[in-house]
C-alpha positions as CSV (number, residue, x, y, z in Angstrom):
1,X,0.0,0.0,0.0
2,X,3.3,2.5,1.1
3,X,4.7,1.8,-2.3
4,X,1.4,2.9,-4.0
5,X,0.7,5.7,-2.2
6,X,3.9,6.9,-3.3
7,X,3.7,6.0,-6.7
8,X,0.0,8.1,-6.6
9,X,1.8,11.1,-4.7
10,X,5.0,11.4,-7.4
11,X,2.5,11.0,-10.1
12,X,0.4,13.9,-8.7
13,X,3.6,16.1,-8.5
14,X,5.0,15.4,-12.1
15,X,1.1,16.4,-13.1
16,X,1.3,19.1,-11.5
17,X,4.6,20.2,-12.3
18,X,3.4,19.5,-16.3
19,X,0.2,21.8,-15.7
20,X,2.2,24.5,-14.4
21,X,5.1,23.9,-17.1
22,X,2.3,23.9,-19.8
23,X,0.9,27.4,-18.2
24,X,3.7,28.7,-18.4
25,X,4.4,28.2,-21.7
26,X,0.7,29.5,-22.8
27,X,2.1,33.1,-21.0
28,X,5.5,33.1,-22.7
29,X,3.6,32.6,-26.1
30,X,0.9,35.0,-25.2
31,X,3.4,37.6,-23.7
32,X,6.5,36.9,-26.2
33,X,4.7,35.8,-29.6
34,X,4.3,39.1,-31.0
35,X,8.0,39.5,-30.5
36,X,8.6,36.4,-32.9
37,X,5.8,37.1,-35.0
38,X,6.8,40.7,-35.4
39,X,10.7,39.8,-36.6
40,X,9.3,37.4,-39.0
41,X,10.2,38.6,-42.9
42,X,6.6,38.9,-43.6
43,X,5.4,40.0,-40.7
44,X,2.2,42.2,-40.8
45,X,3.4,45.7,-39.0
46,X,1.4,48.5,-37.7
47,X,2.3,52.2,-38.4
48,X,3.9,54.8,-35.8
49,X,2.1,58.3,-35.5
50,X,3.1,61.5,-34.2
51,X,1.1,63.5,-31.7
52,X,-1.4,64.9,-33.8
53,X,-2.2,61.7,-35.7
54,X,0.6,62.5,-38.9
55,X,2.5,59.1,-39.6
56,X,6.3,58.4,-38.8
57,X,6.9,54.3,-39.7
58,X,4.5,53.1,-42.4
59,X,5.9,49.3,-43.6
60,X,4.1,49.8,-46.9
61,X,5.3,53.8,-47.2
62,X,6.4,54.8,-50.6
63,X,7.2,58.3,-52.0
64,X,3.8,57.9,-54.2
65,X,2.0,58.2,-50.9
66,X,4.2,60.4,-48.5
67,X,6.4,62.5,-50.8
68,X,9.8,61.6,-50.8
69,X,11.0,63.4,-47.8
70,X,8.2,63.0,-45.5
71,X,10.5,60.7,-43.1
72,X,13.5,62.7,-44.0
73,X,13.9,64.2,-40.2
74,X,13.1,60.8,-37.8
75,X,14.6,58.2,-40.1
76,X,17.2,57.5,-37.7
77,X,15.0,58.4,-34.6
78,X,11.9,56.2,-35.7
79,X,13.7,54.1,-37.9
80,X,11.8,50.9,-40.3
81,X,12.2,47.0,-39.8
82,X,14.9,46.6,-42.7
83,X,17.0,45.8,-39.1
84,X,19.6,48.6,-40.7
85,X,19.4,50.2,-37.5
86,X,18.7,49.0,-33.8
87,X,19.0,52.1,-31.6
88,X,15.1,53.1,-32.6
89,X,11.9,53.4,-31.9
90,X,10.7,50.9,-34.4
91,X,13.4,48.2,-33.5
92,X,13.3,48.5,-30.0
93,X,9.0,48.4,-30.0
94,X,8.1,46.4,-32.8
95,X,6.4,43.7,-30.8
96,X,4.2,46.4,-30.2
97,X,3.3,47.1,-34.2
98,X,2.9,43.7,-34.8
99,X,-0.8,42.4,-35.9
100,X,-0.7,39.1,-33.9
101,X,-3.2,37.8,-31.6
102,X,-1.9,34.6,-29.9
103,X,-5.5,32.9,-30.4
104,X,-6.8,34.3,-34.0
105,X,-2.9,34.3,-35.5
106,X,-1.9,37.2,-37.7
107,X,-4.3,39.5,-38.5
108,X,-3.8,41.3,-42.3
109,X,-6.3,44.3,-41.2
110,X,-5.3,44.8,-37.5
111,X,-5.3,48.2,-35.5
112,X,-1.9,47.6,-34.0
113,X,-0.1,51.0,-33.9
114,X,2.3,53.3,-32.0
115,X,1.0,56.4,-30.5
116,X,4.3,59.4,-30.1
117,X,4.5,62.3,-28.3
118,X,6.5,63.7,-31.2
119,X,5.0,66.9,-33.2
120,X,6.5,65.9,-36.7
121,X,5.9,69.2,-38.1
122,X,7.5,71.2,-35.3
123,X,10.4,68.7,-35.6
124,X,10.6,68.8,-39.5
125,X,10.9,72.6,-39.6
126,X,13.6,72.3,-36.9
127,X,15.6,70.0,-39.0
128,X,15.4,72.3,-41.6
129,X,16.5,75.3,-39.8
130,X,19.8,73.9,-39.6
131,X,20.5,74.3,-43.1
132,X,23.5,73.0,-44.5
133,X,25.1,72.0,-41.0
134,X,24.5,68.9,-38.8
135,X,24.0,68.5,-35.6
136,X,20.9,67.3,-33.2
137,X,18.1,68.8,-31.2
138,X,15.9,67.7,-28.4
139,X,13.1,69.2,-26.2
140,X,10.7,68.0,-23.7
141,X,7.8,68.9,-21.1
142,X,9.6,68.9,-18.2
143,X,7.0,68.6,-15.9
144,X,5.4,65.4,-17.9
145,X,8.1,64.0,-19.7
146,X,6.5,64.0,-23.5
147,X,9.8,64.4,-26.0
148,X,8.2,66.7,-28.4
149,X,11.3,67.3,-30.9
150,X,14.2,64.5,-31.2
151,X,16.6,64.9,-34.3
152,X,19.9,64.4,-35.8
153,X,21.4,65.4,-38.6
154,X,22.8,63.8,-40.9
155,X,19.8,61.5,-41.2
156,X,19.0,58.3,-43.3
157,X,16.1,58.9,-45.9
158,X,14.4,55.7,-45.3
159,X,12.2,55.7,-48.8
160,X,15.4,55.0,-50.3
161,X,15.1,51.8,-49.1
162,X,19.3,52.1,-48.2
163,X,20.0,51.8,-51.9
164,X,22.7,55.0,-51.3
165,X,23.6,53.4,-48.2
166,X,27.7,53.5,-49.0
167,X,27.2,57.3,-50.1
168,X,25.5,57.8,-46.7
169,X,27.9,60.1,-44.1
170,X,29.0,59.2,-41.4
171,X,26.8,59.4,-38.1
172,X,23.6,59.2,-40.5
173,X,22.2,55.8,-39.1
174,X,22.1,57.1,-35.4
175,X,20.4,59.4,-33.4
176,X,23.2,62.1,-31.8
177,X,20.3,63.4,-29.4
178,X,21.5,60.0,-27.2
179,X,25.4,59.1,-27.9
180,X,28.1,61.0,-25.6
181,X,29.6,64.8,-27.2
182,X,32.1,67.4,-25.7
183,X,29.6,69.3,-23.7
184,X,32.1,72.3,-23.7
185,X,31.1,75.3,-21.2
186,X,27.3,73.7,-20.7
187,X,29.4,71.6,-18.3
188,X,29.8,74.5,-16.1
189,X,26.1,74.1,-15.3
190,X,27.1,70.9,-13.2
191,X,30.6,72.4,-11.7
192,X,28.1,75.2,-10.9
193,X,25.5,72.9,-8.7
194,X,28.6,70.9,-7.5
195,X,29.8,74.3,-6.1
196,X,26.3,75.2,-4.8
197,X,26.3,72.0,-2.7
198,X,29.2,71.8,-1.3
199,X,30.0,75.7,0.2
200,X,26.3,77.1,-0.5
201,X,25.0,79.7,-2.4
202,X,25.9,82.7,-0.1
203,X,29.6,81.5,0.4
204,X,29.3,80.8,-3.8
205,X,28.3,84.5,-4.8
206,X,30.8,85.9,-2.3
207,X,33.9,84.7,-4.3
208,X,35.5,87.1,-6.7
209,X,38.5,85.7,-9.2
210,X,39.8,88.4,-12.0
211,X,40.5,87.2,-15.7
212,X,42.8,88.8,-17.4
213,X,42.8,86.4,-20.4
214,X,45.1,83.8,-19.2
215,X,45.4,81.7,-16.0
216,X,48.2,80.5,-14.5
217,X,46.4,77.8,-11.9
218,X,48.3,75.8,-9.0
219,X,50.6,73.6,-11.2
220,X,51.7,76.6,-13.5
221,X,49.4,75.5,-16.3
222,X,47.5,78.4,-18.6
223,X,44.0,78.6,-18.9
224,X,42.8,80.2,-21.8
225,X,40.0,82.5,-21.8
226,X,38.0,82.8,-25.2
227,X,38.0,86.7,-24.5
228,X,41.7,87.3,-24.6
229,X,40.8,90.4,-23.5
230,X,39.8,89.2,-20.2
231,X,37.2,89.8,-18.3
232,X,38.2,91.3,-15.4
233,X,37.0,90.8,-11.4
234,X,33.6,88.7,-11.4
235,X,31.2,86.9,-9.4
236,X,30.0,83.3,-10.4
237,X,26.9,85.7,-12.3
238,X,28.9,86.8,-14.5
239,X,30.9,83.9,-15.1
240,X,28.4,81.7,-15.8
241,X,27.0,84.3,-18.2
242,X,30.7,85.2,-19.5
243,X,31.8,81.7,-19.7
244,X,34.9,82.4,-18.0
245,X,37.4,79.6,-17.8
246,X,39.7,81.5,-15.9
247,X,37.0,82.0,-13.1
248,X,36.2,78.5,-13.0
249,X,39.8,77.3,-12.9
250,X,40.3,79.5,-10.0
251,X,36.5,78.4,-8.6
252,X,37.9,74.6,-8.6
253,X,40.9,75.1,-7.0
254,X,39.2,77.2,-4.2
255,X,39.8,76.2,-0.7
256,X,36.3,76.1,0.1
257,X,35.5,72.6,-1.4
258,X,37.3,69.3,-2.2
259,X,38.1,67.3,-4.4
260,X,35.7,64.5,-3.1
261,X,32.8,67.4,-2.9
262,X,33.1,67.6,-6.8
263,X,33.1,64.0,-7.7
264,X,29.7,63.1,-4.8
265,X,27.8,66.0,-7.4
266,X,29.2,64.8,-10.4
267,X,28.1,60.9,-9.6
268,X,24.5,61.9,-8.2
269,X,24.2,63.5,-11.0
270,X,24.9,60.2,-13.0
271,X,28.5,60.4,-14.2
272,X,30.8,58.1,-14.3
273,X,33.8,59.1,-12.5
274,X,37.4,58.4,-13.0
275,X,36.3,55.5,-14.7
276,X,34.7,54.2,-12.0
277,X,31.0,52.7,-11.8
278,X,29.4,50.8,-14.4
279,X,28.2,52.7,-18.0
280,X,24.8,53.3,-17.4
281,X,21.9,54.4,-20.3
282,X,18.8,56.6,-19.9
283,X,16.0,53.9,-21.3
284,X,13.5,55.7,-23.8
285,X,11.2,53.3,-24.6
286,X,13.5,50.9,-25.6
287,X,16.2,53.5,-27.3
288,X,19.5,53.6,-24.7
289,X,20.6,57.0,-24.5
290,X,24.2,57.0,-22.9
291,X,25.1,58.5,-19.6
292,X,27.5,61.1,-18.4
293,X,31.8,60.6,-18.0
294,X,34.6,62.3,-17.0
295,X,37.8,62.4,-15.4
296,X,38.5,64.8,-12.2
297,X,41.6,63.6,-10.0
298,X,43.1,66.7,-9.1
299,X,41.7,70.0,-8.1
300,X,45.3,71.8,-9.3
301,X,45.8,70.1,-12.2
302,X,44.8,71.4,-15.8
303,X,43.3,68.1,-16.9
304,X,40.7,68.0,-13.9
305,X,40.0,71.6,-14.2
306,X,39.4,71.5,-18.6
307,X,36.9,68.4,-17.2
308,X,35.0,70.4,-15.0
309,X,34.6,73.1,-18.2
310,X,33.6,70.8,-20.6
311,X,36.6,69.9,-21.8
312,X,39.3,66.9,-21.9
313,X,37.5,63.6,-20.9
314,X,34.7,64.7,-20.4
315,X,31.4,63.4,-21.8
316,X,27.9,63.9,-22.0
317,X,24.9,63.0,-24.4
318,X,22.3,66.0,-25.6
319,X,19.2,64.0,-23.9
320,X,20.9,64.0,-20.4
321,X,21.6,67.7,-20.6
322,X,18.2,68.0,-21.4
323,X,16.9,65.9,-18.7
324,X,18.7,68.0,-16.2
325,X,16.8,71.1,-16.8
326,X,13.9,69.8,-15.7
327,X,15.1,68.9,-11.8
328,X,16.6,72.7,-12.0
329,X,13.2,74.3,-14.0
330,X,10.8,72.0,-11.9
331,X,12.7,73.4,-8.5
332,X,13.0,69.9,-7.5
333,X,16.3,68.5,-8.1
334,X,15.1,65.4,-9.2
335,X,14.8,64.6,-13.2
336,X,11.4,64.0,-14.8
337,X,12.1,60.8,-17.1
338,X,11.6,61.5,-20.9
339,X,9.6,59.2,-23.4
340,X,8.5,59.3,-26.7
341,X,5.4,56.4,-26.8
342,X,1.9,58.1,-25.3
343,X,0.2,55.1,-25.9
344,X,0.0,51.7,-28.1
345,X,-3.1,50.1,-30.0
346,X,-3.5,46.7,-29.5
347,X,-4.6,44.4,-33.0
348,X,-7.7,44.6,-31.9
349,X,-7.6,48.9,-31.7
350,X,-8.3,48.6,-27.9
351,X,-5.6,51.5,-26.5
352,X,-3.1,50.5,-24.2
353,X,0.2,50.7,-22.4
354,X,-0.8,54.6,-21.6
355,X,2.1,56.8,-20.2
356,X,2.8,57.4,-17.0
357,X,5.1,60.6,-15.7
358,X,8.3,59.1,-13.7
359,X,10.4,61.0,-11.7
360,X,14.1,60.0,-11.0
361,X,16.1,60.5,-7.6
362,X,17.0,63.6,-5.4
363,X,20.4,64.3,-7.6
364,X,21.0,67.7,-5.5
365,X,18.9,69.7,-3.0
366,X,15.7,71.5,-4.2
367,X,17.1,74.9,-2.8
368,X,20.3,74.5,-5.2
369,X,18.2,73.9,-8.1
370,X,16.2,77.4,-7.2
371,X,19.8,78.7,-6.9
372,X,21.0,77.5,-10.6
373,X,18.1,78.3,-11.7
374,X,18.2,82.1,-10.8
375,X,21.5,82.3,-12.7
376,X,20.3,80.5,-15.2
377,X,17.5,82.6,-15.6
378,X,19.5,85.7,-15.3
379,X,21.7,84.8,-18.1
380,X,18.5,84.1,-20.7
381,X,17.0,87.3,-19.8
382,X,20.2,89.5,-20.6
383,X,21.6,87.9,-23.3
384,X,18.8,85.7,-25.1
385,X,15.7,87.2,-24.6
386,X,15.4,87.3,-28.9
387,X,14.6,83.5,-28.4
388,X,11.3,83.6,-27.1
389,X,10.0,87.2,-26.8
390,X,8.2,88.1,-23.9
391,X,9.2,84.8,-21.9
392,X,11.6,83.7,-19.7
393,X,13.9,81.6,-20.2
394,X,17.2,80.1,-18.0
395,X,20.2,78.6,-20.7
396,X,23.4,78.1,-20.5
397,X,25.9,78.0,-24.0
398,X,29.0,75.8,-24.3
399,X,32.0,75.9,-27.1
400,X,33.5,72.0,-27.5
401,X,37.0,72.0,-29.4
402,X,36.5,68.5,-31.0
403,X,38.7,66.4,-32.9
404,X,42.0,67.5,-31.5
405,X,40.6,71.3,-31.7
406,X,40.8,71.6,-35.2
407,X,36.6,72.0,-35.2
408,X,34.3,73.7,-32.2
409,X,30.6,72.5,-32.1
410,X,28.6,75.0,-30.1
411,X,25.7,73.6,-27.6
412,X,22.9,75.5,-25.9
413,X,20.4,74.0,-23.2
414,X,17.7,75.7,-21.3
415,X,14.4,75.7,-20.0
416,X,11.2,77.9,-20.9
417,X,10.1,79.0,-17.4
418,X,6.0,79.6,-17.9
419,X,3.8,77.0,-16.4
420,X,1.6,76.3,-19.1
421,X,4.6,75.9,-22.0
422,X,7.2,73.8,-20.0
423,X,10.1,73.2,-22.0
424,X,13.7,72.2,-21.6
425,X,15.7,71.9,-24.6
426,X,19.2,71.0,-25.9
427,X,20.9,71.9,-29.6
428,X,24.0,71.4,-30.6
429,X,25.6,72.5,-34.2
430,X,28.6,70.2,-35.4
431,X,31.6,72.4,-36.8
432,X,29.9,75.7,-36.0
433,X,31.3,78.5,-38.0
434,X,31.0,82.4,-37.1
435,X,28.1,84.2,-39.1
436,X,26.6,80.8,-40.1
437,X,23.6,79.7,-38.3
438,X,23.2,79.5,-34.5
439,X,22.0,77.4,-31.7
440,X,20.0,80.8,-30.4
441,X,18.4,80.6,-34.2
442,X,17.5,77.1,-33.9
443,X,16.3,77.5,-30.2
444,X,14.2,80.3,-31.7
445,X,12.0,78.3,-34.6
446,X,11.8,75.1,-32.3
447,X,10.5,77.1,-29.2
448,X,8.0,79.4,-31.0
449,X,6.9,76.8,-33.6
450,X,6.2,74.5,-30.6
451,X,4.4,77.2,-29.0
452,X,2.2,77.5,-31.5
453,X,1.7,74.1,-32.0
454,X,0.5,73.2,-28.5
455,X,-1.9,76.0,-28.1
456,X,-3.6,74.8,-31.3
């Protein structure tokens, strides 16, 4: 009897271990078939639509129907499924697109679909504003999250179908807005807060360094400022406005602070320091946007000091400069999390997966933001107030000396300060040249075409 009851108990387990190996295999195809079905060469895709319904990934799109630039400006943002590109929208989601229901199979006329907070035509005539230069641009609600305008220039045309793809230039198949660039002088936004939190804003404003052009810091190394002129004695106001590296050499080596101060800012603000710490990625919906690096070892030294302007080692990806805005705009501290999918149709048309805002960690006090903000602020209203008339707004400019300084790409990130148009923003123009077109220009036609936009 023993050796039956056994044999009854063991066969009750391996049943049950069968019925829950068999459910679980009825979720994975429910949850993951999609996924399969959607990579499949002749899958049946859905399309991906902007925020006011205009299409940005049509599987069956040909320049009869769109034009033949229609996708010109997301083509490396949205991308197709020719698997050219992975860093996208399209490649990242397409599980979502894909007209597959696990109990009727594929379905040829399903509602499956994409739902962006994108506003193509906003982010076409930004594209266009740059002209003849490349570069990227970004802006986002800071208070909600919605990406509103993500491009990069140069872009992939993807009606061509990648028959020019050897004639292509280089950087065309990837999105800028969310690899690592020489911030340049928009780094001295960060070195600011870093200074903020460690002596505080009273002990901050009362320092005064002079520039008289050139620095000679603690190690006898020059730092050059871009005014050769110099700009005399100033407080961090000024600096931040005048870009001074002279000041800010002389700001890091202050007595007031250590070296250990810097790198806790830098690190809660997500860089990677000194190489140490894993590389991390902002997640968009799937698209990995790169986080912050640099190198800062010694307060005297030039290297460390060039880091904490922008300069040397140090990196930093358009999206994450953007991001920041919103913890010092919002008075928080804390970065609202951007994305670019509002919602998702199912194959049956039912809408799903809705957004939801998410807010990251405390990466300096709430008071400091109000402080960097101020001097943000300050600096938009006296010398870029031509970018949006009659508003507000706090930015901060940068010049990067890239490849070995024989080419400067000029940055400019900000944030619109008016409750009901909350903005933050980041541009950068590759190879800038003197009289050619600015980031202040393109900050202009993205901010007041945007406007316009949401108020319709």
């Amino acid at each position: 009897m023993k050796s039956i009851r056994r044999g009854q108990h063991l066969i009750t387990i391996m049943l049950l271990i069968f019925l829950i190996g068999f459910g679980y295999l009825i979720y994975r195809l429910q949850r993951d078939s999609g996924f399969y079905i959607s990579h499949a060469s002749s899958a049946s895709l859905g399309c991906v639509y902007d925020r006011t319904g205009d299409v940005l990934f049509d599987p069956h799109a040909t320049a009869e129907d769109y034009g033949g630039d229609h996708f010109v400006d997301v083509g490396n943002l949205i991308g197709d499924d020719s698997r050219q590109m992975t860093n996208t929208l399209v490649s990242q989601n397409k599980a979502q697109l894909a007209n597959f229901s696990f109990m009727l199979g594929e379905q040829k006329d399903g509602k499956a679909a994409i739902h962006t907070t994108l506003d193509h035509s906003v982010n076409r005539k930004v594209y266009d504003a740059f002209g003849s230069k490349d570069g990227c641009a970004v802006a986002y609600n800071y208070v909600t999250g919605e990406i509103y305008v993500c491009l990069s220039r140069p872009n992939v045309n993807i009606l061509n179908r990648y028959n020019d793809l050897s004639t292509l230039k280089e950087g065309s198949l990837l999105c800028k807005v969310f690899y690592p660039t020489v911030p340049g002088s928009t780094q001295k936004i960060s070195t600011t807060i870093a200074a903020l939190e460690s002596m505080g804003y009273e002990t901050l404003c009362s320092k005064r360094f002079s520039c008289e052009g050139v620095y000679n810091n603690n190690h006898s190394q020059l730092i050059k400022c871009h005014h050769s002129d110099g700009h005399g004695t100033q407080d961090i106001y000024d600096a931040f406005a005048n870009s001074c590296n002279p000041f800010f050499a002389q700001l890091v080596e202050d007595p007031d602070w250590t070296l250990a101060d810097i790198q806790k800012t830098y690190r809660s603000m997500g860089y990677r320091v000194n190489g140490q710490g894993d590389q991390g990625y902002l997640d968009i919906n799937g698209i990995s946007a790169y986080t912050a690096s640099t190198d800062v070892s010694d307060k005297d030294d030039f290297d460390s000091q060039w880091g904490c302007m922008g300069q040397g080692t140090t990196l930093v990806s358009p999206l994450q400069m953007m991001v920041w805005q919103s913890a010092i705009a919002n008075q928080t501290g804390c970065a609202t999390m951007p994305y670019l999918i509002a919602y998702t149709n199912s194959v049956g048309g039912d809408r799903i997966n809705e957004a939801v805002t998410r807010t990251g960690s405390e990466m300096f006090s709430a008071r400091n933001a109000a402080y960097i903000r101020d001097i943000m602020l300050r600096n938009g209203k006296e010398n870029y107030a031509e970018i949006l008339p009659g508003t507000d707004i706090g930015v901060k400019s940068g010049t990067a000396q890239v490849k070995n300084g024989t080419e400067e790409n000029s940055l400019l990130t900000g944030f619109v300060d008016d409750k009901d148009f909350p903005v933050a923003f980041c541009i950068m123009i590759e190879n800038r040249v003197r009289g050619e077109v600015s980031t202040s220009d393109i900050a202009g036609v993205m901010l007041q075409n945007l406007k316009s936009a949401l108020e319709e």
